[in-house]
PAMARPA-221330 format. One record per residue: residue in three letters; x, y, z of N, C-alpha, C in turn. Coordinates in steps of 0.001 Angstrom, whole numbers, padded with zeros to 6 digits, always signed. Last residue first. Layout:
BEGIN
alaXYZXYZXYZ...
***
This chain:
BEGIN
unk+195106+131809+085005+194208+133185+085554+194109+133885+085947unk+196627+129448+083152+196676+130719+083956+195294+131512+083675unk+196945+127315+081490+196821+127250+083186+197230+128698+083678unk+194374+127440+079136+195727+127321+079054+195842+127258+081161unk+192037+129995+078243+192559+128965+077991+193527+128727+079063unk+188953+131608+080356+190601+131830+079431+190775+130482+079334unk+185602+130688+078796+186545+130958+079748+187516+130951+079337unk+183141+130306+077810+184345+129278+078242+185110+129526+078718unk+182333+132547+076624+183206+132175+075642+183611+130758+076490unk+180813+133379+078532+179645+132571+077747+180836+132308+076362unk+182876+134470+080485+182455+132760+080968+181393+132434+079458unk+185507+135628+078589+184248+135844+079631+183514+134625+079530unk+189140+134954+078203+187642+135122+077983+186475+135035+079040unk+192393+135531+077474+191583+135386+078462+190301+135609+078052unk+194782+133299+077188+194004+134135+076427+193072+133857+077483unk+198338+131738+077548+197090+132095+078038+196147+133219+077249unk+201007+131505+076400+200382+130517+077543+199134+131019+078356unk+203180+131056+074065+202172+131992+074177+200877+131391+075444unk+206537+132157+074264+205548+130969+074159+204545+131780+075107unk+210100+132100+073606+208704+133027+073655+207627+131986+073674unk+212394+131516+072635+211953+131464+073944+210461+132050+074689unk+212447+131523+069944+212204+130427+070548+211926+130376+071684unk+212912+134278+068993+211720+133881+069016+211706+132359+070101unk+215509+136518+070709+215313+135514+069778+213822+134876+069753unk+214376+140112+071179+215422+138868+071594+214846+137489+070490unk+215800+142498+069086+214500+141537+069559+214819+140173+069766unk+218565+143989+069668+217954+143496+068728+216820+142825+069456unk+218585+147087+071771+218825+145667+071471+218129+145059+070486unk+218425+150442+070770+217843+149459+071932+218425+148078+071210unk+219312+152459+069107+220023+152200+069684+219981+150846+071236unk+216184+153463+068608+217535+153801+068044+218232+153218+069895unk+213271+154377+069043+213784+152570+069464+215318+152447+069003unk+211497+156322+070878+212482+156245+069929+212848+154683+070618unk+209274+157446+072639+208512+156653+071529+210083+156586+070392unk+209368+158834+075127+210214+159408+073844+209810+158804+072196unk+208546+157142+076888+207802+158765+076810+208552+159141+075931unk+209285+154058+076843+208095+154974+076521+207346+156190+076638unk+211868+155661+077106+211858+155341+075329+210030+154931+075559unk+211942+155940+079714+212157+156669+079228+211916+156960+077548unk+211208+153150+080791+210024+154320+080848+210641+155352+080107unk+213231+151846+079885+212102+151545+079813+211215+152945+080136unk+215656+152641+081403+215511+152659+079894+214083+152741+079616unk+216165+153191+084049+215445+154178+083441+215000+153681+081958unk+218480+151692+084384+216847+151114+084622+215901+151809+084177unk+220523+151335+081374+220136+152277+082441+218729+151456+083043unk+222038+148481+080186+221039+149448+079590+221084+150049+081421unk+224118+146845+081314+224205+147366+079869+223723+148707+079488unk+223388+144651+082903+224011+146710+083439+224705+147170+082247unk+221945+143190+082671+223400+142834+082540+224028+144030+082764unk+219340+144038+082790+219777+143142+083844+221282+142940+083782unk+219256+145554+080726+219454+146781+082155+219839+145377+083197unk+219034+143224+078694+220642+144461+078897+220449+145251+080273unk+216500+142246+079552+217737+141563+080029+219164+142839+079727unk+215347+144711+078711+215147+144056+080262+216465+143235+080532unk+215475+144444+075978+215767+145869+076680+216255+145236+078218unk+214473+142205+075169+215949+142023+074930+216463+143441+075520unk+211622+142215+076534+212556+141265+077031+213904+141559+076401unk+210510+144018+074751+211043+144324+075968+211883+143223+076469unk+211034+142428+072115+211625+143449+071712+212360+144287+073712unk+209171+140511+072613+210924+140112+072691+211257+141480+072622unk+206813+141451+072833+206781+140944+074146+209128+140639+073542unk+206396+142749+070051+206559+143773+071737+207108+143121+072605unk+206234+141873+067747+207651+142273+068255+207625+142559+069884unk+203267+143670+066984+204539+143071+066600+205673+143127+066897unk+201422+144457+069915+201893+144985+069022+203088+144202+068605unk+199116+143000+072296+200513+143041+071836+200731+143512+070247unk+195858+143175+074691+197001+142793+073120+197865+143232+073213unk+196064+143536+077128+195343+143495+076639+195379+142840+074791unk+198776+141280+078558+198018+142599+078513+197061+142787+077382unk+201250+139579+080651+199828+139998+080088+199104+141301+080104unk+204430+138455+081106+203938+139395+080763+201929+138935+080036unk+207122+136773+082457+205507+136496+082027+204867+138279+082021unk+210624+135657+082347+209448+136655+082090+208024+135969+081989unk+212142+133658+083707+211423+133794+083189+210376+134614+083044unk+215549+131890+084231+214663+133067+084365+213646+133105+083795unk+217792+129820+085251+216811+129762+084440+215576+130836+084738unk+221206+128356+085815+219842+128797+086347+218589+129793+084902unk+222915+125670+084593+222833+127282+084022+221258+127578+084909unk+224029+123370+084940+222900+123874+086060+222709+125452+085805unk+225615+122866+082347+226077+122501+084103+225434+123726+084686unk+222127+123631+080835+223844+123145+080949+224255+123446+082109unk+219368+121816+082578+220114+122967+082110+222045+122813+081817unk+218676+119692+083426+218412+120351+082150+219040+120768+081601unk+217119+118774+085716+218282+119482+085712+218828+119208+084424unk+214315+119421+086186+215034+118301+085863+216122+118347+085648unk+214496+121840+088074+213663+120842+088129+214619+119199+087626unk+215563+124871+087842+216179+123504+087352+216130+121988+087796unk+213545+126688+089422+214836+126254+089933+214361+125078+088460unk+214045+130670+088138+213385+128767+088586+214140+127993+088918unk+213241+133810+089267+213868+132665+089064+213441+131206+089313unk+211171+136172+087516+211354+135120+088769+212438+133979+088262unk+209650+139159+086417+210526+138205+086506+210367+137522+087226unk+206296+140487+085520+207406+140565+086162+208683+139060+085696unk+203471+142017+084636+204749+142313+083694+205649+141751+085075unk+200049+143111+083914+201150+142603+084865+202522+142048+083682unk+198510+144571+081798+198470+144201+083074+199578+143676+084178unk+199274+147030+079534+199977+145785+080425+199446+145720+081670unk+197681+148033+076680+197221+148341+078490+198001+146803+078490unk+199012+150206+074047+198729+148790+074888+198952+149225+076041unk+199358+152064+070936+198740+152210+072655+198665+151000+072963unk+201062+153596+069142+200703+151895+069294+200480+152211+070782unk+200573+156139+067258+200561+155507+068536+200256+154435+068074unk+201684+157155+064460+200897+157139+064854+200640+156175+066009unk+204484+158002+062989+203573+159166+063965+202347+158559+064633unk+204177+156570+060910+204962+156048+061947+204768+157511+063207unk+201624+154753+059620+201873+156343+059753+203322+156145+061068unk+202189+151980+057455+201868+152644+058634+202220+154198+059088unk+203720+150475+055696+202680+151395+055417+201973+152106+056154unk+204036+147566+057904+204831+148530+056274+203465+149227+055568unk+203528+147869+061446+203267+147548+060136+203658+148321+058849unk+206499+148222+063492+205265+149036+062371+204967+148107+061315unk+207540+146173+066041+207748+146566+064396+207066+147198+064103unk+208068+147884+069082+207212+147257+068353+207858+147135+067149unk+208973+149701+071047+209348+148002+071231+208755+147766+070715unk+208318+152553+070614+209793+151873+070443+209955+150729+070339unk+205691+152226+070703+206430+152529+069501+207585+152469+069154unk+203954+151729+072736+204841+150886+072008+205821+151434+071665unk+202354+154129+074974+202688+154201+073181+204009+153259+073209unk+200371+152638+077701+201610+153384+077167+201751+152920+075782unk+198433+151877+080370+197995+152034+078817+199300+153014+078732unk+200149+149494+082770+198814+150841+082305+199126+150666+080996unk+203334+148790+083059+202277+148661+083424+201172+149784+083093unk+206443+149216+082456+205121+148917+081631+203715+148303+081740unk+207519+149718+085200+206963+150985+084360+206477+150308+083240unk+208131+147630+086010+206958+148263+086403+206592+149287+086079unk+210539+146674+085054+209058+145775+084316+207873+146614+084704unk+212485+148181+086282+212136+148504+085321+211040+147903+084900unk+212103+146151+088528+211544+147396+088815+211573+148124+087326unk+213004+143718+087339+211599+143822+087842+211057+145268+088147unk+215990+144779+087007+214887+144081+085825+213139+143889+086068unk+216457+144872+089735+216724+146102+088233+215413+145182+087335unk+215899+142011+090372+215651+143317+090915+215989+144062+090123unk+217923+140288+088500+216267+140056+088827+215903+141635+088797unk+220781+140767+087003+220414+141589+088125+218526+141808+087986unk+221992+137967+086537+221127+138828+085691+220513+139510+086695unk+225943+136846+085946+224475+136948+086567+223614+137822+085920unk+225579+135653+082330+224883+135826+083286+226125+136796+084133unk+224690+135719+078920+225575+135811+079647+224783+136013+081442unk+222207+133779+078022+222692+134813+077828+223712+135039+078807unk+219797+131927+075405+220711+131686+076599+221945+133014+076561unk+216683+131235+075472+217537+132161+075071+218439+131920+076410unk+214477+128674+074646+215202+129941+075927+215932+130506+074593unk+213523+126470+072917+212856+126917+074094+213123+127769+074862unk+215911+126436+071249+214371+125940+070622+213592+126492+071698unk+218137+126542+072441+217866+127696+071710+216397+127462+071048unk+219162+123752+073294+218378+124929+074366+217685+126337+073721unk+220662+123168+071369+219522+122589+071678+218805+123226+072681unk+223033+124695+071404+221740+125356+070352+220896+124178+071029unk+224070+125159+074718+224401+124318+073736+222883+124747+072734unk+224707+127928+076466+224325+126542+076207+224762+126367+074556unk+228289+130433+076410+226160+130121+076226+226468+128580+075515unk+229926+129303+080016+230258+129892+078617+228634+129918+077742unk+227179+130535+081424+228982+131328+080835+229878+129740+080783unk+224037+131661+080985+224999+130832+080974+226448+131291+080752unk+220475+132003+081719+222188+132588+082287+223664+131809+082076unk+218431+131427+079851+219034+131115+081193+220003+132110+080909unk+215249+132668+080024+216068+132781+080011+216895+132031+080565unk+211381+132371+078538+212506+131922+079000+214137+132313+078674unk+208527+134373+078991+209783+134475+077643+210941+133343+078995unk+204687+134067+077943+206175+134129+078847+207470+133601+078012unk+202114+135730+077873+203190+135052+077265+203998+135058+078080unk+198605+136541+077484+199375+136253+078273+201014+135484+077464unk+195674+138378+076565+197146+137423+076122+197949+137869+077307unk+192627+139486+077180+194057+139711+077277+194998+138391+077034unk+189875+138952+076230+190287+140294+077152+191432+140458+077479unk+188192+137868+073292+189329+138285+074021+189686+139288+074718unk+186622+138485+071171+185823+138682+072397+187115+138485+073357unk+187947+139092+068503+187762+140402+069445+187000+140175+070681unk+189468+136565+068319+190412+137855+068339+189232+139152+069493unk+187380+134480+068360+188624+134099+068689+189395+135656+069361unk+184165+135324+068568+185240+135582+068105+186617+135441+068677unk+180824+134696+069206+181736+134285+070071+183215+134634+068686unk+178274+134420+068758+178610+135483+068892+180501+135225+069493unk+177651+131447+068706+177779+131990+067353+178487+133663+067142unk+178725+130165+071532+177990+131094+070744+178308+131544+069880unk+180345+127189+070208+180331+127864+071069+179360+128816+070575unk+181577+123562+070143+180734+124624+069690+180310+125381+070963unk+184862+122655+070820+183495+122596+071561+182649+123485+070676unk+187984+121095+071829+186929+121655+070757+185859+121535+071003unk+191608+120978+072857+190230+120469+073197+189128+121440+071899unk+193774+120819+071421+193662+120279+073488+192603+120072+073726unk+195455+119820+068795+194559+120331+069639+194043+119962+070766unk+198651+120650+067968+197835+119641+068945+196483+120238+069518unk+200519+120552+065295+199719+121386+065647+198893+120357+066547unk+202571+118023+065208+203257+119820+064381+202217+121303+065427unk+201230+115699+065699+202094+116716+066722+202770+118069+066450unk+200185+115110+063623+201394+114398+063831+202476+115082+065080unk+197769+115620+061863+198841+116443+062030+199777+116027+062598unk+195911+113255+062787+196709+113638+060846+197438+115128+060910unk+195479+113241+064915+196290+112181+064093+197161+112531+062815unk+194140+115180+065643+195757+115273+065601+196069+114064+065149unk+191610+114659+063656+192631+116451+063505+194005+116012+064199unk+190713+112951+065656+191346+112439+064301+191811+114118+063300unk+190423+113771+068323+191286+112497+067723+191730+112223+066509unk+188659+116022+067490+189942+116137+068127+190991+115254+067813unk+186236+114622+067037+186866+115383+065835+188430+115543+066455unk+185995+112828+068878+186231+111979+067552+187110+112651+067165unk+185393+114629+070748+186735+114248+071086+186820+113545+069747unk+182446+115539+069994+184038+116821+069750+185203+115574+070434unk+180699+115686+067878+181199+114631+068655+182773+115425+068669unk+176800+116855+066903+179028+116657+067744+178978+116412+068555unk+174811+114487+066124+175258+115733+066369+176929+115585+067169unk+174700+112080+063963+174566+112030+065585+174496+113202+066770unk+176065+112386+062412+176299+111424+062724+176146+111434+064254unk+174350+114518+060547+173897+113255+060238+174713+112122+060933unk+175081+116601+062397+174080+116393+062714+173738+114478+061997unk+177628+117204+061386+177731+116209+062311+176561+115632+062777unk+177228+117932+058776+178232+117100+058847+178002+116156+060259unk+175353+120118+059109+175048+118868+058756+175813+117672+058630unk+176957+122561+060250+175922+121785+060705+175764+120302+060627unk+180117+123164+058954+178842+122707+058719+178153+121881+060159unk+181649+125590+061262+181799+124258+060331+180613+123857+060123unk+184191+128059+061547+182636+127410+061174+182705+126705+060272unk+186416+128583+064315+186272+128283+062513+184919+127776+062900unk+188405+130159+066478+187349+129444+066122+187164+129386+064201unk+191249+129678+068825+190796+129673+067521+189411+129773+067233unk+193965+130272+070686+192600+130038+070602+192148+130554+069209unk+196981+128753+072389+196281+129210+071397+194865+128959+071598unk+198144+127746+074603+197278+127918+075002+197302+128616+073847unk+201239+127438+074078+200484+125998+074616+199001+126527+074670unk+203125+127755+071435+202035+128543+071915+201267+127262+072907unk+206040+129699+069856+205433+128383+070456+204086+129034+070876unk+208095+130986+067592+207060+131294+068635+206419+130108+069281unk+209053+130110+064897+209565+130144+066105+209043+130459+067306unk+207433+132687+063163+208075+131936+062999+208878+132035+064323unk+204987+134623+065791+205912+134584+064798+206749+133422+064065unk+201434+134842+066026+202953+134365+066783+203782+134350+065307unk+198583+136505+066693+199156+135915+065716+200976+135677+066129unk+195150+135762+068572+196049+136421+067554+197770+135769+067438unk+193137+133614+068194+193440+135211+069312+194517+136282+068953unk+192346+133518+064928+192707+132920+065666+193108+134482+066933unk+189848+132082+062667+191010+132881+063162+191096+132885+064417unk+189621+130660+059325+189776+130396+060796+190502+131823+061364unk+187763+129194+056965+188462+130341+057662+188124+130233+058591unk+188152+125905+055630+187549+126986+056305+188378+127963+056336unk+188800+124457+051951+189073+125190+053526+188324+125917+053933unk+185761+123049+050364+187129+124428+050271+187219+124508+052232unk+183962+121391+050595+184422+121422+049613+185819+122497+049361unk+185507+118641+053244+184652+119827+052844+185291+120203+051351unk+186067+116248+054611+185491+116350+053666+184530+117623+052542unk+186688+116674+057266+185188+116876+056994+184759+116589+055644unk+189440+116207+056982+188406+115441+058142+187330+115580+057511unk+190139+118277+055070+190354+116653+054576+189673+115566+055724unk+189712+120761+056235+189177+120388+055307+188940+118638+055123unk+191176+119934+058135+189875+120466+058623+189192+119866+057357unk+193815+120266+057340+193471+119143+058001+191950+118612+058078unk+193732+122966+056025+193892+121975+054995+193213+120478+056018unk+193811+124599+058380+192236+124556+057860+193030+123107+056387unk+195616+123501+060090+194588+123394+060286+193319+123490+059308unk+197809+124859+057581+197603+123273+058393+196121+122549+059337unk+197312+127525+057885+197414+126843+056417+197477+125264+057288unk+197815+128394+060668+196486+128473+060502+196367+127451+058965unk+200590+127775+060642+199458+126963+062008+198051+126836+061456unk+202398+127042+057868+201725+127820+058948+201116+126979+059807unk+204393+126461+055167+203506+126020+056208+203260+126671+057643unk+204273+128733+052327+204580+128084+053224+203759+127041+054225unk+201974+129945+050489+203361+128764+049729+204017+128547+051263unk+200409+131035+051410+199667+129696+050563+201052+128841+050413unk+199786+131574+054941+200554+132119+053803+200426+131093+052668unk+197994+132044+057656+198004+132020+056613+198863+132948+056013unk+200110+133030+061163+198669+133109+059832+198967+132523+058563unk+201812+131923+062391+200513+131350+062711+199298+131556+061516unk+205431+130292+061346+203986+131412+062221+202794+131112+062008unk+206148+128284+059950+206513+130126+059557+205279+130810+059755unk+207202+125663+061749+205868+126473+061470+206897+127632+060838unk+209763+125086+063049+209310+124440+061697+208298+124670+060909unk+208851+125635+065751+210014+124973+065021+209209+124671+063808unk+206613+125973+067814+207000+126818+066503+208120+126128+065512unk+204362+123537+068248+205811+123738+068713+205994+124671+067511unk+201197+124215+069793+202132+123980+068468+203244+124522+069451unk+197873+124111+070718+199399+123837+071208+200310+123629+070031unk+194488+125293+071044+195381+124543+070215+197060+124533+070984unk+190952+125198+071445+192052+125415+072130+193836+124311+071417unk+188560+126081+069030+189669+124746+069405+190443+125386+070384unk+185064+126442+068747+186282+126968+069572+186999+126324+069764unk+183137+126792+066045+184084+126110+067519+185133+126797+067753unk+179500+127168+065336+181223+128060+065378+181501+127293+066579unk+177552+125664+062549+178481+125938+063589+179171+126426+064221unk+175944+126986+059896+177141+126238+060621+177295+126631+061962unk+173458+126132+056989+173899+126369+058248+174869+125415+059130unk+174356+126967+053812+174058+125569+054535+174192+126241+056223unk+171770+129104+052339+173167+128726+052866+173156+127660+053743unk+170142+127359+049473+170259+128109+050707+171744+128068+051542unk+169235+128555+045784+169873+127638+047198+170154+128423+048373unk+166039+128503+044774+167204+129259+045294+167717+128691+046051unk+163130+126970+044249+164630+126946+043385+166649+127236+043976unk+161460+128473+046351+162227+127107+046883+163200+126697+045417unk+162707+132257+045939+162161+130970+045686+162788+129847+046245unk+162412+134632+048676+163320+133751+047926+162539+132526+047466
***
């Protein structure tokens, strides 16, 4: 190559650990005419660095309008020379002034350059989420509908935990998923669930409408297919209300039919609270291991 020829500028790859309240996001990936997680970050990114075009960013993967996430993971490449001329990075500056100018919509927790080999989505070894329930009679008040789902109660735990244990190992979705549009619908959605149970909480700050008790799924597994983690949670809670059979669950995953299962429980109670990585990524995000 001649010294005429321009060169690529050399970059960086970081790793943000991020927190968004879904309210008001329409989800995580890029869309040009709405506002997103990922369309907000890279516009922010841009206007910190002064760059000439948004980065691309991606991210462990992808939450729905309404989805929350305290432990998102991201990386984007960023010029070299940006920080080298102020000294080399300075990752709390950049942090401090990315959430200033987002305003709490999108919070980043922390940012670090990482191995260049290092990918948000495929060096990832498993997502973690948990779904909040309460139990209410008569159901809460919609201000509770940003963070739970509020559902008739009692909620038979036990049924509901022993059905959770048949989605454990590598089993075909296909009932508790959306299909992507254009998809062979013959064709397996395989996911390995590591762990999958219930527990009751106690009503800490007491919160809850007159003391509606408060359930909470946590489910992790290798990835998640669209829809999966509400689609089981709105199966789980009907076998908890003795709606659905306990059998439901293992039975629709050896039949791969989703006719006649519950709508996908609501997004707000869903929140995305861990990604897991191998120590030269830093390690999983968020407070679980």
């Amino acid at each position: 190559m001649s010294s005429s020829e321009p060169t690529a500028k050399a970059t960086q790859r970081w790793r943000l650990d991020i927190a968004y309240d879904g309210q008001g996001l329409n989800g995580f990936a890029y869309q040009s005419e709405v506002t997103t997680v990922v369309g907000l970050l890279r516009a922010t990114i841009a206007t910190t660095l002064h760059l000439d075009a948004e980065p691309h960013i991606v991210g462990a993967g992808r939450t729905d309008a309404g989805v929350h996430a305290f432990a998102q993971v991201v990386h984007v490449d960023l010029p070299g020379d940006f920080f080298a001329s102020r000294g080399g990075p300075d990752a709390e500056r950049l942090v401090r002034a990315l959430n200033r100018q987002m305003r709490g919509r999108v919070r980043i927790l922390s940012a670090y350059v990482v191995d260049p080999e290092f990918h948000a989505r495929f060096s990832a070894t498993w997502r973690e989420y948990r779904y909040l329930v309460l139990e209410t009679t008569p159901p809460a008040l919609a201000l509770h509908d940003a963070f739970s789902w509020a559902v008739k109660g009692p909620l038979d735990l036990a049924a509901m935990n022993r059905s959770s244990a048949h989605l454990l190992g590598t089993h075909d979705f296909r009932a508790f998923c959306r299909r992507p549009d254009g998809s062979d619908p013959d064709e397996p959605l395989k996911r390995l669930v590591m762990s999958a149970n219930w527990e009751r909480l106690e009503d800490t700050w007491q919160m809850s409408p007159e003391g509606a008790p408060a359930v909470r799924f946590t489910i992790r597994a290798q990835s998640f297919c669209h829809n999966m983690v509400r689609c089981v949670t709105s199966s789980l809670v009907a076998i908890g209300q003795g709606k659905l059979r306990e059998s439901t669950i293992s039975e629709r995953l050896e039949s791969h039919v989703r006719d006649h299962l519950p709508a996908p429980a609501p997004a707000g109670g869903l929140s995305l609270v861990g990604v897991g990585y191998p120590a030269f990524a830093g390690g999983p995000s968020g407070f679980v291991r």
